[in-house]
N, C-alpha and C positions, 0 to 999 in steps of 0.2 A: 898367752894364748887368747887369741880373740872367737867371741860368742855369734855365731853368723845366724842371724835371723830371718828365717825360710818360712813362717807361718804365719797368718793376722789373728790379729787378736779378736777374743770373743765383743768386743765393743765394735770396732770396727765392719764385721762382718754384721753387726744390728746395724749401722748406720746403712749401711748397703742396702737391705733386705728395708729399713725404713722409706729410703728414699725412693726406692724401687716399685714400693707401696704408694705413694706419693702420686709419682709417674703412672701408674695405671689407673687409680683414684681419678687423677685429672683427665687422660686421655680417653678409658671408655666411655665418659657420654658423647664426646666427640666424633669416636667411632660409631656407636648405635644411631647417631644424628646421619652418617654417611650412607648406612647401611639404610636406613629408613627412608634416604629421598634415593638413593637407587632403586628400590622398592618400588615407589611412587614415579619414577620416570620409568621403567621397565612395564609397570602398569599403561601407563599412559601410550607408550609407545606402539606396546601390545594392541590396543584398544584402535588407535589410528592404522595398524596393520590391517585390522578386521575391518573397520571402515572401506580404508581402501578395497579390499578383497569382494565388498556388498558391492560397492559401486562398480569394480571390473565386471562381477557378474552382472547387475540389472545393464551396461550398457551390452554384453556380451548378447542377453537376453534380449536386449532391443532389436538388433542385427538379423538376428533369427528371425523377429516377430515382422521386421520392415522385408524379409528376403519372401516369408510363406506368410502369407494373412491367415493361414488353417492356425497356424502354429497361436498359441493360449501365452498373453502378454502375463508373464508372474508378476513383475515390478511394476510400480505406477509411478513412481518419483524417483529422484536419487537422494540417497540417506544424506542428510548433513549433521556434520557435528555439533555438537551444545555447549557452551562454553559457561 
């Protein structure tokens, strides 16, 4: 009669759980590296959104100020970005 073997053994399931340990050991600074410039570009992007947004209004503002001379200039320049 032969012995059919349907389970791993307790060494085998450590080398798993090792290597496995290994694999994430290696890979999370990789991942918090990814997560950290997405950070820093979703920042950066944000920020040239707003840019943008200042400089629609002060030219929007312009328009206003060249159509009524009554009308109160708010902007005096257009924002630029700092690099």
């Amino acid at each position: 009669m032969k012995k059919v073997k349907n389970a791993f053994t307790l060494i085998e399931l450590l080398a798993v759980i090792i290597i496995l340990a290994i694999v994430a050991l290696i890979a999370t600074p990789i991942i918090l590296d990814v997560v950290e410039d997405a950070r820093i570009s979703a920042g950066k992007s944000e920020s040239q959104m707003i840019l943008s947004g200042i400089n629609n209004y002060c030219a929007t503002e312009d328009i206003k100020y060249q159509m009524d001379n009554s009308y109160t200039k708010i902007c005096i320049s257009d924002v630029k970005e700092e690099k």
